[in-house]
Each structure stands twice: as C-alpha cells, then as structure tokens.
DSSP file (Angstrom, degrees, kcal/mol; ACC not computed):
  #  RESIDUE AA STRUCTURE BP1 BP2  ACC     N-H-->O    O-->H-N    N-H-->O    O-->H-N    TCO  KAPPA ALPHA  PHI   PSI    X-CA   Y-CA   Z-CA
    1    1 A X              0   0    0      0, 0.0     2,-0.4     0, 0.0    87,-0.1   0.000 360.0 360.0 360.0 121.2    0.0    0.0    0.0
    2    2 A X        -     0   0    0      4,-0.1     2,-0.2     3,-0.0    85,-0.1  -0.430 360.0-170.9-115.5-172.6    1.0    3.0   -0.7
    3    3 A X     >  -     0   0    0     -2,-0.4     4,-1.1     1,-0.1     3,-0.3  -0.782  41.2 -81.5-122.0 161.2    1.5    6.2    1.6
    4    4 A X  H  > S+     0   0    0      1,-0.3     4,-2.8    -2,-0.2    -1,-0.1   0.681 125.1  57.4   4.6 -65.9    2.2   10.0    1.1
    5    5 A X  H  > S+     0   0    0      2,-0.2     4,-1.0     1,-0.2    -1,-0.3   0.927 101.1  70.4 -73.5 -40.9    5.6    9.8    0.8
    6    6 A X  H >> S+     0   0    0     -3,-0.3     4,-0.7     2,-0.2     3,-0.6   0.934 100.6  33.0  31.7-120.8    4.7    7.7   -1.9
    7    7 A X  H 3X S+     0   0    0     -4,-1.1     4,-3.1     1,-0.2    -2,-0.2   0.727 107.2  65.7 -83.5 -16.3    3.5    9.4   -4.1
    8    8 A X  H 3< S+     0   0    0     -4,-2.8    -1,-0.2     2,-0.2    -2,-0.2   0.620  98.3  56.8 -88.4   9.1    5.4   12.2   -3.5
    9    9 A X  H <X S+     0   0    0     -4,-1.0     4,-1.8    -3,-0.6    -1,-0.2   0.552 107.0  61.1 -31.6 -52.8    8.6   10.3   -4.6
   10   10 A X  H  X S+     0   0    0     -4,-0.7     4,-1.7     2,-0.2     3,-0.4   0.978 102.4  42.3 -57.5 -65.5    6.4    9.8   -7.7
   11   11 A X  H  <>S+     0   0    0     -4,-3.1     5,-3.0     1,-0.3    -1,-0.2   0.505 113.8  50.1 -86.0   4.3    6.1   13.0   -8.6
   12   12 A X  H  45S+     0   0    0      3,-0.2     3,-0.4     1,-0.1    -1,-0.3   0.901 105.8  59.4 -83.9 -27.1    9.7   14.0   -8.0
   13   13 A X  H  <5S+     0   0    0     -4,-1.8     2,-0.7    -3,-0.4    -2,-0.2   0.805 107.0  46.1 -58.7 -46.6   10.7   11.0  -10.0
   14   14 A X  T  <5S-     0   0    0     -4,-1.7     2,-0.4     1,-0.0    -1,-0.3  -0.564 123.1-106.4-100.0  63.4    8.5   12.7  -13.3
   15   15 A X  T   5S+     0   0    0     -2,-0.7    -3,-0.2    -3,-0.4    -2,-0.2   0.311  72.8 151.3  52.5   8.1   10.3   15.9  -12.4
   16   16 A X      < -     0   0    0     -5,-3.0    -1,-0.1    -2,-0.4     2,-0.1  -0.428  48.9-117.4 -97.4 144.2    6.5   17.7  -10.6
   17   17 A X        -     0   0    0     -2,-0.1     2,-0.3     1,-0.0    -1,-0.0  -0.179  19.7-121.3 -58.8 168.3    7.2   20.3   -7.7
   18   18 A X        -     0   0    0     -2,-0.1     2,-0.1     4,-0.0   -10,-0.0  -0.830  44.9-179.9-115.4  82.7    5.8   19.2   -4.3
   19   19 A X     >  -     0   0    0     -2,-0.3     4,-2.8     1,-0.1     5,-0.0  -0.379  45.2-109.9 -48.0 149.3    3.7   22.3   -3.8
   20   20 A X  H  > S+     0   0    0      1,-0.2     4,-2.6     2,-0.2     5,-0.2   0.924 123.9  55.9 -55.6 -40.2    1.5   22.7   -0.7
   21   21 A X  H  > S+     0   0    0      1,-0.2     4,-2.6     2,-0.2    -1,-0.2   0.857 111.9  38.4 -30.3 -59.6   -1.3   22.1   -3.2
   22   22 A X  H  > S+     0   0    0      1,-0.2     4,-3.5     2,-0.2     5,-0.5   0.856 116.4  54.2 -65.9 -35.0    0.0   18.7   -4.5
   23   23 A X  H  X S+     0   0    0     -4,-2.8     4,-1.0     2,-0.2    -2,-0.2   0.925 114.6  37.0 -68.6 -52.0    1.1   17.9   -0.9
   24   24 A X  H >< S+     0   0    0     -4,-2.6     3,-1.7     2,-0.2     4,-0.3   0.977 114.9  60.9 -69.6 -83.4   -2.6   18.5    0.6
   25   25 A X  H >X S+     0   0    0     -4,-2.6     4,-2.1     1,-0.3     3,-1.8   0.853 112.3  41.3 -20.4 -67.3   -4.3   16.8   -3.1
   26   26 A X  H 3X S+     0   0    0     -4,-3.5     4,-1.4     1,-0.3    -1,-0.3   0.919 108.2  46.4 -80.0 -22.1   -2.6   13.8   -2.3
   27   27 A X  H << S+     0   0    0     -3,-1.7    -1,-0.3    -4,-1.0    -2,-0.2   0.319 114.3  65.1 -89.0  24.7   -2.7   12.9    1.4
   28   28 A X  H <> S+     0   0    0     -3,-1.8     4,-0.8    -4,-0.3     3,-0.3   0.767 105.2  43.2 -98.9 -70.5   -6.7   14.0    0.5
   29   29 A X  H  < S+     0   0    0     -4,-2.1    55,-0.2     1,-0.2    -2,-0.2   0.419 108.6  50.7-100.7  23.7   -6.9   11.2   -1.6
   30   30 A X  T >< S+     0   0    0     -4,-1.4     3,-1.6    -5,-0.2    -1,-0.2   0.766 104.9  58.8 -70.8 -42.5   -5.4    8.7    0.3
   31   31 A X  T 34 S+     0   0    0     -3,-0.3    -2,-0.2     1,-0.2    -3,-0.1   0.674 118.5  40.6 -55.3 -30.1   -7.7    9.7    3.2
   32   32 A X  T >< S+     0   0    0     -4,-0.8     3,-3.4     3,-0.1    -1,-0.2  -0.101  71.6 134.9 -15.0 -18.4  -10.0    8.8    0.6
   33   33 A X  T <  S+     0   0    0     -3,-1.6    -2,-0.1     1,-0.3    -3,-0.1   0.380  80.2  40.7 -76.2  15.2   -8.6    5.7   -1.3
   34   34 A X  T 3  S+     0   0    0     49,-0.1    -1,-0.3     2,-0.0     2,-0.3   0.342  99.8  91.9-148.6  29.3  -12.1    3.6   -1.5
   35   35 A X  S <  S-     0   0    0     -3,-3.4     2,-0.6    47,-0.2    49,-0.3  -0.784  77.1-120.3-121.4 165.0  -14.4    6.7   -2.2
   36   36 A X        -     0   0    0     -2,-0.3     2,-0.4    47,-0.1    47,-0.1  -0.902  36.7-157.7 -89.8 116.1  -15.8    8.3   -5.8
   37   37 A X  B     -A   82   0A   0     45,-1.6    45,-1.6    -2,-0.6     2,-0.1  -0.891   4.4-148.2-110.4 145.8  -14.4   11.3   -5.1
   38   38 A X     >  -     0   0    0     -2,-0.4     4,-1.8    43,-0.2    43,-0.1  -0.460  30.6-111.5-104.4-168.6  -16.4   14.7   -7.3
   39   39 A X  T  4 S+     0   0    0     41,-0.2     5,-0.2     2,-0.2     4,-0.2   0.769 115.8  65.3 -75.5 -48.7  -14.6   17.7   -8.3
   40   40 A X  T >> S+     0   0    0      2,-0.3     4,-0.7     3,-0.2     3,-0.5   0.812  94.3  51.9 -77.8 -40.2  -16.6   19.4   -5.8
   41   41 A X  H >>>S+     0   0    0      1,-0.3     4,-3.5     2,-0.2     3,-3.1   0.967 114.1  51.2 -67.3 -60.9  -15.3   17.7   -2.6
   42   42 A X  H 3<5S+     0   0    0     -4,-1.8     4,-0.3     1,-0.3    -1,-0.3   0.617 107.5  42.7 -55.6   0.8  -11.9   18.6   -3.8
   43   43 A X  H <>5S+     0   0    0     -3,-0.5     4,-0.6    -4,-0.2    -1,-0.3   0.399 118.1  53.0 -98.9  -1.7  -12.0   22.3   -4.7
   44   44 A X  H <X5S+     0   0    0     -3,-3.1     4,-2.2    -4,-0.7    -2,-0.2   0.892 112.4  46.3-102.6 -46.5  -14.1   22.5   -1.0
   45   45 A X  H  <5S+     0   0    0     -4,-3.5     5,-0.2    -5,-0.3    -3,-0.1   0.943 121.1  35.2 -63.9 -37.3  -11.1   20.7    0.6
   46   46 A X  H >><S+     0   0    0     -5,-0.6     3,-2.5    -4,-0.3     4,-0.7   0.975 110.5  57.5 -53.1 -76.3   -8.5   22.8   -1.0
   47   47 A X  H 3< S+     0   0    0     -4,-0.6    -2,-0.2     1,-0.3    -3,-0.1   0.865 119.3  38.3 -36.8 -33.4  -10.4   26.5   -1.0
   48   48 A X  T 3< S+     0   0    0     -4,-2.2    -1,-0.3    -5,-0.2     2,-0.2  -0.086 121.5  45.2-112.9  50.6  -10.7   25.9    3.3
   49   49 A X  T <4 S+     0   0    0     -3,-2.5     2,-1.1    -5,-0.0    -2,-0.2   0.193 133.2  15.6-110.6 -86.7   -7.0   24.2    3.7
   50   50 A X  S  < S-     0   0    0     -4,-0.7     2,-0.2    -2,-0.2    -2,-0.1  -0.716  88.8-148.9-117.4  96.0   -5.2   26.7    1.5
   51   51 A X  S    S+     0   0    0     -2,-1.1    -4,-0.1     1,-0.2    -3,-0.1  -0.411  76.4  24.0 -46.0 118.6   -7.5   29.4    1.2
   52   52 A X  S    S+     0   0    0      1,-0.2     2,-0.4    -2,-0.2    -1,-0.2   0.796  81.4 151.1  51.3  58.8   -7.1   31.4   -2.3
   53   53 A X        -     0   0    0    -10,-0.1     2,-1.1   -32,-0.0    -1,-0.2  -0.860  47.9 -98.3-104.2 159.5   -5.7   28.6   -4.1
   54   54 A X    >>  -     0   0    0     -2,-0.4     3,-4.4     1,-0.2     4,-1.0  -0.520  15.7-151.5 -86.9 114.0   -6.4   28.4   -7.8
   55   55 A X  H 3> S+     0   0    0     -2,-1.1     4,-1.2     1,-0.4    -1,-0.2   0.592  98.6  52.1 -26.9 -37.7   -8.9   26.6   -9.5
   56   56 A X  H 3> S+     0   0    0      1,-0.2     4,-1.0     2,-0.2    -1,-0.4   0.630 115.1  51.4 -98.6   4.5   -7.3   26.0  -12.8
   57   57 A X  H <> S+     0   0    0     -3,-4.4     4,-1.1     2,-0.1    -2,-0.2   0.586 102.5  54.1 -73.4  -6.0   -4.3   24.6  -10.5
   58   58 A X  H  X S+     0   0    0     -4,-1.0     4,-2.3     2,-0.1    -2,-0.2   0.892 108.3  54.6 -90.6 -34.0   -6.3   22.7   -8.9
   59   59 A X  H  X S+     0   0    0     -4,-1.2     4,-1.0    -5,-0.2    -1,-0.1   0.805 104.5  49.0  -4.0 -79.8   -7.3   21.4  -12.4
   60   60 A X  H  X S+     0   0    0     -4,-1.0     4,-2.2     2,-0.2    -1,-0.2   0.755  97.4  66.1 -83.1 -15.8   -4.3   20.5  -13.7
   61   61 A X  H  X S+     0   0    0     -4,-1.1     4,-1.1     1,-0.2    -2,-0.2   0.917 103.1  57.3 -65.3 -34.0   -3.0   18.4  -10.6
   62   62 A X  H  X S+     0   0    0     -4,-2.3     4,-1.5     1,-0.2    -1,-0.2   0.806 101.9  51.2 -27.7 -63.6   -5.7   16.3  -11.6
   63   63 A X  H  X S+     0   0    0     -4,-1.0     4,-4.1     2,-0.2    -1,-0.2   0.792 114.7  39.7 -16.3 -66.0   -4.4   15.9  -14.7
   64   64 A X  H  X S+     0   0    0     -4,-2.2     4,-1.0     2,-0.2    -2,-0.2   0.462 110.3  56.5 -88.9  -8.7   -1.1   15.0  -13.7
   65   65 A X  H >X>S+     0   0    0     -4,-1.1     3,-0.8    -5,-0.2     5,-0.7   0.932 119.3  38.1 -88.7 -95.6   -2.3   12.8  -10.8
   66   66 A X  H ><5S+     0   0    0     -4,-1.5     3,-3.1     5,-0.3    -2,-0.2   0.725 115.2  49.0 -31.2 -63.8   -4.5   10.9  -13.8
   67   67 A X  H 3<5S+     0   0    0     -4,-4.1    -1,-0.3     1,-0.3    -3,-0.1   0.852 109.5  57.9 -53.4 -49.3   -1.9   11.1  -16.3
   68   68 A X  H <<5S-     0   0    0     -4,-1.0    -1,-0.3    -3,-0.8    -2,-0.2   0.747 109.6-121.2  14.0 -74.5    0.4    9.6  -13.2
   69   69 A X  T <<5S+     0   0    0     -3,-3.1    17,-0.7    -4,-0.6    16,-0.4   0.125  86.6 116.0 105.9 -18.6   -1.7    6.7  -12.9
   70   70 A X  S   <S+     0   0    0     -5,-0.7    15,-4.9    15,-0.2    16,-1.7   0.924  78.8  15.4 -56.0 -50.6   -2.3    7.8   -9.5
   71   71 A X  E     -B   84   0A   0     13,-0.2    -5,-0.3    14,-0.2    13,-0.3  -0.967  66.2-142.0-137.8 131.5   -6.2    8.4   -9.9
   72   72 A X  E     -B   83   0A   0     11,-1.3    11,-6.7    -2,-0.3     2,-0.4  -0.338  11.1-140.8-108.4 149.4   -8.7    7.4  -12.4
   73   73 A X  E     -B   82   0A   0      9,-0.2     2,-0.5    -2,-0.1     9,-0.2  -0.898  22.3-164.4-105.4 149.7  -11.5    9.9  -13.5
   74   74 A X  E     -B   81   0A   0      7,-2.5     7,-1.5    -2,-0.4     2,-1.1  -0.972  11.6-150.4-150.0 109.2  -15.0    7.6  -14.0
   75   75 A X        +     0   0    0     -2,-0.5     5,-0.2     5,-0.2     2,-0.1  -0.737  26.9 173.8 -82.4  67.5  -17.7    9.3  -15.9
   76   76 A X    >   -     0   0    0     -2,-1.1     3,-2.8     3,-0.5    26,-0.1  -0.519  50.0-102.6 -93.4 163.3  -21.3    7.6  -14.4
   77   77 A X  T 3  S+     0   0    0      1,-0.3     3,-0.1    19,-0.3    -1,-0.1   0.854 128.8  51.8 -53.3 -36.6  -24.9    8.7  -15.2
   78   78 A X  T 3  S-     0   0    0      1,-0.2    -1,-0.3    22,-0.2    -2,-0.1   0.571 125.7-106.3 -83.1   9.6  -25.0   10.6  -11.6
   79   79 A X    <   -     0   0    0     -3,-2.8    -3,-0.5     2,-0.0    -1,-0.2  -0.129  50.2 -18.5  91.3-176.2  -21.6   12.2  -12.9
   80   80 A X        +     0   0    0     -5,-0.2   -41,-0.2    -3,-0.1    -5,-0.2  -0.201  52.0 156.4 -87.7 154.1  -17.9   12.4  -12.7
   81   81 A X  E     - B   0  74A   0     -7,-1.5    -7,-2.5   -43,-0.1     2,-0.5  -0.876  30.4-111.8-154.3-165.7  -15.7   11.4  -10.3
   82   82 A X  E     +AB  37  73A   0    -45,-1.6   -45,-1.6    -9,-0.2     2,-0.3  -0.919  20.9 174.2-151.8 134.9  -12.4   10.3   -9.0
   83   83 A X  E     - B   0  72A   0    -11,-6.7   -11,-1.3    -2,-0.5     2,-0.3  -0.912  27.4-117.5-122.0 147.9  -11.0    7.2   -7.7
   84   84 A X  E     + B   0  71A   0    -49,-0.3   -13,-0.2    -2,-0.3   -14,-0.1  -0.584  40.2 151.2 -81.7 131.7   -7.3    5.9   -6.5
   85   85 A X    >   +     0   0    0    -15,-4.9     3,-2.8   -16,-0.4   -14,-0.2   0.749  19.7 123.5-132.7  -6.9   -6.2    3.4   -8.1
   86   86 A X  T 3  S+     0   0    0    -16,-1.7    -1,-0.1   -17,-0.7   -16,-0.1   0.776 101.4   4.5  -2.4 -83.5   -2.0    3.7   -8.1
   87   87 A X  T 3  S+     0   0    0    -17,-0.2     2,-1.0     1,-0.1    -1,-0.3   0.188  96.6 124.6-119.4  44.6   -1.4    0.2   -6.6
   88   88 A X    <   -     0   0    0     -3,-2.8    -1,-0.1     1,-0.1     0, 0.0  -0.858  55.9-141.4 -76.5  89.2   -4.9   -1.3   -6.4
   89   89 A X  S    S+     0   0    0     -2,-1.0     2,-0.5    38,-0.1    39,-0.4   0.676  79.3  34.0  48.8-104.3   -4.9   -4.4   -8.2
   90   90 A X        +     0   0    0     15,-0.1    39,-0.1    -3,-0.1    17,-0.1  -0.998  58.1 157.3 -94.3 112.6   -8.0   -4.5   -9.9
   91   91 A X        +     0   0    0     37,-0.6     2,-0.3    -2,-0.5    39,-0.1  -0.422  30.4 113.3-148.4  74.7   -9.5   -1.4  -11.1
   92   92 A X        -     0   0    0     37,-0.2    13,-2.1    -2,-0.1     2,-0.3  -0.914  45.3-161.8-150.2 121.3  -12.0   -2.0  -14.0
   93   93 A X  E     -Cd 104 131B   0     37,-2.3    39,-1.1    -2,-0.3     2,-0.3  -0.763  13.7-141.6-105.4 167.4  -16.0   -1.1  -13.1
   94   94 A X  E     -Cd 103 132B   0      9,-1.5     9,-1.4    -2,-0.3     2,-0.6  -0.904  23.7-165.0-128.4 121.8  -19.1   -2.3  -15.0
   95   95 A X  E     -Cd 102 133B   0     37,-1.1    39,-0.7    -2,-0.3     7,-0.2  -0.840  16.7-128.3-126.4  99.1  -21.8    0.7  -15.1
   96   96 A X        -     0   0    0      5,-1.4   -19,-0.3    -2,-0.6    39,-0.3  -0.253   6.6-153.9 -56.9 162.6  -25.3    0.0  -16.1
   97   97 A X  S    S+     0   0    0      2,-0.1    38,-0.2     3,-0.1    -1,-0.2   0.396  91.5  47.6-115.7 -10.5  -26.4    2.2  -18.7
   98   98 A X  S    S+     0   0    0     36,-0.2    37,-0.1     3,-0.1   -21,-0.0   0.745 129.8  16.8-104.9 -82.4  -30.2    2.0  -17.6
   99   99 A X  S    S-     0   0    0      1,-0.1    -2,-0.1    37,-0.0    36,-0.1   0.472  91.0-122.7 -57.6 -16.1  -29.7    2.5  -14.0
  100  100 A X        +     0   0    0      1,-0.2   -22,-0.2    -5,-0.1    -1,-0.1   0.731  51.2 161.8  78.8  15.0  -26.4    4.0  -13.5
  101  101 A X        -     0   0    0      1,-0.1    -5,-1.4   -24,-0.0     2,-0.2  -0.490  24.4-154.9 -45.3 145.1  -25.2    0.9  -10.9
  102  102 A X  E     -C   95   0B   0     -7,-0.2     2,-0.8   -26,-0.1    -7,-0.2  -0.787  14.9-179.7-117.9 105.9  -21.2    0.8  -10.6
  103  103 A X  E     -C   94   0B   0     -9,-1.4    -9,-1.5    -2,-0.2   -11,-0.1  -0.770  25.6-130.9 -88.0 120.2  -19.6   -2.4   -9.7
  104  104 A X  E     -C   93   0B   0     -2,-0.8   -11,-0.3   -11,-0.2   -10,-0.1  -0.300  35.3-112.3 -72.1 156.8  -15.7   -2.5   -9.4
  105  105 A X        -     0   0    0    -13,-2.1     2,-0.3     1,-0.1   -11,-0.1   0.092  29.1-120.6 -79.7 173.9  -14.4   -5.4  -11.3
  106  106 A X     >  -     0   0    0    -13,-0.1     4,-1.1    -2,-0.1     3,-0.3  -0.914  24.3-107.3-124.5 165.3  -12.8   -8.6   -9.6
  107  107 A X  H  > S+     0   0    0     -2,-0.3     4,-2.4     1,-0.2    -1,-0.0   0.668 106.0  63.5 -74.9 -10.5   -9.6  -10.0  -10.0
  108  108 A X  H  > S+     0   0    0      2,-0.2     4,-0.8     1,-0.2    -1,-0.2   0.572 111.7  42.7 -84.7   5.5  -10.7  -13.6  -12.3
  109  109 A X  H  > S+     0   0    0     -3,-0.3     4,-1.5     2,-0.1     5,-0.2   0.916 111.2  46.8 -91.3 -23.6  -11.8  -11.5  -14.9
  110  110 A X  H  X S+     0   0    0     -4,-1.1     4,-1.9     2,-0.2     5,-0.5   0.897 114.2  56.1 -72.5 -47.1   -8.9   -9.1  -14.7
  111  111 A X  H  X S+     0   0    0     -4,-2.4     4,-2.4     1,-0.2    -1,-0.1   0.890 113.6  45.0 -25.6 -70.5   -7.0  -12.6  -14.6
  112  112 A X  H  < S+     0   0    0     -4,-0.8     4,-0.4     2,-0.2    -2,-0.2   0.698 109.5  41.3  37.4-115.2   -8.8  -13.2  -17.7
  113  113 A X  H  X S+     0   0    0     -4,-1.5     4,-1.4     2,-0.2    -1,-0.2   0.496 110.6  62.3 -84.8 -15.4   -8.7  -10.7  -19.9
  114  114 A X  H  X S+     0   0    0     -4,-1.9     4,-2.4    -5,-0.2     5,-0.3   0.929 110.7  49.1 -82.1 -37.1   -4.4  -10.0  -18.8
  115  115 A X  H  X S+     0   0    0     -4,-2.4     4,-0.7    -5,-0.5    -2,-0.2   0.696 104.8  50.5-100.3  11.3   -4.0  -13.7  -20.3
  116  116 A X  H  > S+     0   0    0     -4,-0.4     4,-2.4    -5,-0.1     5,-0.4   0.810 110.0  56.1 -77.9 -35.1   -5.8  -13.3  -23.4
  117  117 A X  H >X>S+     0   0    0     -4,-1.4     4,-4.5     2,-0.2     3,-0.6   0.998 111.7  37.2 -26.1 -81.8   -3.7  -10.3  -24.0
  118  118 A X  H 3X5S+     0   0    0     -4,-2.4     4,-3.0     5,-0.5    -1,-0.1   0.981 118.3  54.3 -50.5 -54.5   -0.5  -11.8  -23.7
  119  119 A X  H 3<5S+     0   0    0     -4,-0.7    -1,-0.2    -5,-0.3    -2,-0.2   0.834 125.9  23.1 -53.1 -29.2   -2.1  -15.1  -25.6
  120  120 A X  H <<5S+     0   0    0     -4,-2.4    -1,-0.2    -3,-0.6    -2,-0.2   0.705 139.2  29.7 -99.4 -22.4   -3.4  -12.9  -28.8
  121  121 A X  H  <5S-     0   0    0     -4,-4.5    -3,-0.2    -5,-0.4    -2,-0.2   0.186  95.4-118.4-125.9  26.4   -0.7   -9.7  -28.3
  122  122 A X     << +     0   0    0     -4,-3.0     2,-0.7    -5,-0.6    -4,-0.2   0.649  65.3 157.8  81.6  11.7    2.1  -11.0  -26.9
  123  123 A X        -     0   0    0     -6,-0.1    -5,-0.5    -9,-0.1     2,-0.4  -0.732  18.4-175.1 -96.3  86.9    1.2   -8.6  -24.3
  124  124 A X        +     0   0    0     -2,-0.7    -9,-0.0     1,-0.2   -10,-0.0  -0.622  47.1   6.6-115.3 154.6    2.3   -9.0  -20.7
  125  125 A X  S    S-     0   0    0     -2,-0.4     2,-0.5     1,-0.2    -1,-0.2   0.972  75.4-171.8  60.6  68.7    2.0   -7.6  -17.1
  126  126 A X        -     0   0    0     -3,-0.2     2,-0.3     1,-0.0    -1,-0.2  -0.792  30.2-139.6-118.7 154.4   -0.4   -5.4  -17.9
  127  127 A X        -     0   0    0     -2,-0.5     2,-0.5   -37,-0.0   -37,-0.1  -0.750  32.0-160.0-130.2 115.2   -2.0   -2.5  -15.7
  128  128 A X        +     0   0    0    -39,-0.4   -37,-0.6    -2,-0.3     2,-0.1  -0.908  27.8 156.8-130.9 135.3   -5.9   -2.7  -16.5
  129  129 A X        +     0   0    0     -2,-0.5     2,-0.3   -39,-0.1   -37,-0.2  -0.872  20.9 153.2-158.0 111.2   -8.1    0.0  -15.9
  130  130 A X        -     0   0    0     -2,-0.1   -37,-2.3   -39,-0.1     2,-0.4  -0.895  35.4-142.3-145.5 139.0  -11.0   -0.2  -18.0
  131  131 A X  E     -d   93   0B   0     -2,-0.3     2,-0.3   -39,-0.2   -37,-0.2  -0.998  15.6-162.4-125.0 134.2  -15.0    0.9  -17.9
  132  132 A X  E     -d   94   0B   0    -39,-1.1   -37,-1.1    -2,-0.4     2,-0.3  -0.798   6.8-154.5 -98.6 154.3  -17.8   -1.5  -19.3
  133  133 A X  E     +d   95   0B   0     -2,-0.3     2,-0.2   -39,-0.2   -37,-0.1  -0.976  37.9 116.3-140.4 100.0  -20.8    0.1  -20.0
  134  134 A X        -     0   0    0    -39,-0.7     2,-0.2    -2,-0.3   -36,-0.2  -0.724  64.2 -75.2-141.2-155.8  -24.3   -2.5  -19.9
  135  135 A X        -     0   0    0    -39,-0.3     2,-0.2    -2,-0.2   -39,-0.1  -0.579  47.8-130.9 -88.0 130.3  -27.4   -3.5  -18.4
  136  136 A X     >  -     0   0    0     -2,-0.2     4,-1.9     1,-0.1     5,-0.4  -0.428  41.5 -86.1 -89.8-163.9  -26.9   -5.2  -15.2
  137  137 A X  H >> S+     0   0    0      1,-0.2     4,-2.2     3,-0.2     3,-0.8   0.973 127.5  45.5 -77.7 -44.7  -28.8   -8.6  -14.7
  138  138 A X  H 34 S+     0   0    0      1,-0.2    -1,-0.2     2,-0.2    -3,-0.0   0.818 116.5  41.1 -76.8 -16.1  -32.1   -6.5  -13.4
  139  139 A X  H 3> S+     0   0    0      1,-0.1     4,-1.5     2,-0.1    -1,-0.2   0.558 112.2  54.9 -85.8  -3.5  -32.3   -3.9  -15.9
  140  140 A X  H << S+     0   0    0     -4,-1.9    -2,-0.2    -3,-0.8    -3,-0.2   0.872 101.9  56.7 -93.3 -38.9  -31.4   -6.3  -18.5
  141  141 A X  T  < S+     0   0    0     -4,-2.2    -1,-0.2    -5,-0.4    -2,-0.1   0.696 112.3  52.1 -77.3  -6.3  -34.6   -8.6  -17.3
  142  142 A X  T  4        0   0    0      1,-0.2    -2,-0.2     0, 0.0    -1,-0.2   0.845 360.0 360.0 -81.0 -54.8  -36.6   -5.3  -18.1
  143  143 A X     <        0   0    0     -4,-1.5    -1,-0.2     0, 0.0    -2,-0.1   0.691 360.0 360.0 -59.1 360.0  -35.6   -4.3  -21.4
C-alpha cells in the first residue's frame, strides 16, 4: 500500500514540484482511497485548507495525478468522479447504462482478460483500468 511519501517520490521521479497544493491533493486522496471522489469535494477541501488557491491549478494536478496513474476519472450517469487506483490491483468497473449501478471489477476477470492479452498480443503484465458500459442482470430482465 502506498502512503504520502509515496507518491510524492512519484512526482519528484516525473520531475512535478511538491507544492503545498500537491502535498494537501494527495494525502486527501489517500484519506480517501475507497471513495468516488467529485470535483466538488476537492475544490471545497482545498479552497478551506489553503485558502485562495487556484482553481485551474487545482485542475491541472488532476491531470497529472491521472496522467500519473495515481487516480482514475469515471464518468457515471450521476456524474464524474475520481477514484485511486495507483497500486490497487483491480481497477476496472461495469456501469449500467439503464440505472447507473457501478460495480468494481474482480480479479478472475482481470485474470482473464491480462492472459488473453498476452495469448493474442504478446502482451504481458499489464496494468488494467477499464470501464464496461451494460445492463446489469435486473435492468437487463426489463428491457
């Protein structure tokens, strides 16, 4: 599991400042690590931590936290959010389309789907983060 110091290892490692911003942003979403987190709980926790911070910084740490790998953005019918997924495992949902359920994925499908990789692209150890979009099994007995 990892901790704070972490990830801010990480981001000297890809050359990123440790700003108070970043510093605050991450031990946020560790404190965090098994919630959908919106846009809106982070700008509220920032704006009363470090009062007149900026919004389109707050923005772009996002970014670079996604780009990272650190936290995944997930686009559901009740709207976006933001999840950690840095050394989780598994981290693949399936999202009904009629009801907007989200269920995180398990690891034999992630099993799965990594050795059909390798077996049809030669493709191995591979870091799966992934959204299905169906009917689960009760909206599906509906349609």
């Amino acid at each position: 599991m990892k901790k704070h110091k972490d990830l801010l290892e990480i981001l000297k490692a890809n050359d990123m400042r440790i700003t108070p911003a970043r510093r605050f942003l991450l031990q946020f979403i560790l404190d965090h690590k098994s919630a959908k987190i919106t846009l809106k709980n982070i700008t509220n926790f920032l704006e009363k931590t470090l009062p007149g911070v900026n919004r389109s910084s707050i923005y772009r740490n996002i970014e670079a936290l996604k780009k990272l790998g650190i936290i995944q953005e997930l686009s559901l019918p009740s709207g976006t959010f933001f999840q950690y997924v840095l050394d989780c495992k598994v981290h693949h949902f399936y999202i009904c389309k009629a009801c907007g359920k989200a269920s995180r994925g398990n690891e034999k499908l992630f099993k799965k789907i990594e050795a059909a990789l390798k077996d049809v692209h030669g493709f191995a150890k591979a870091n799966l983060s992934i959204v299905f979009y169906g009917h689960c099994s009760r909206c599906a007995s509906i349609l």
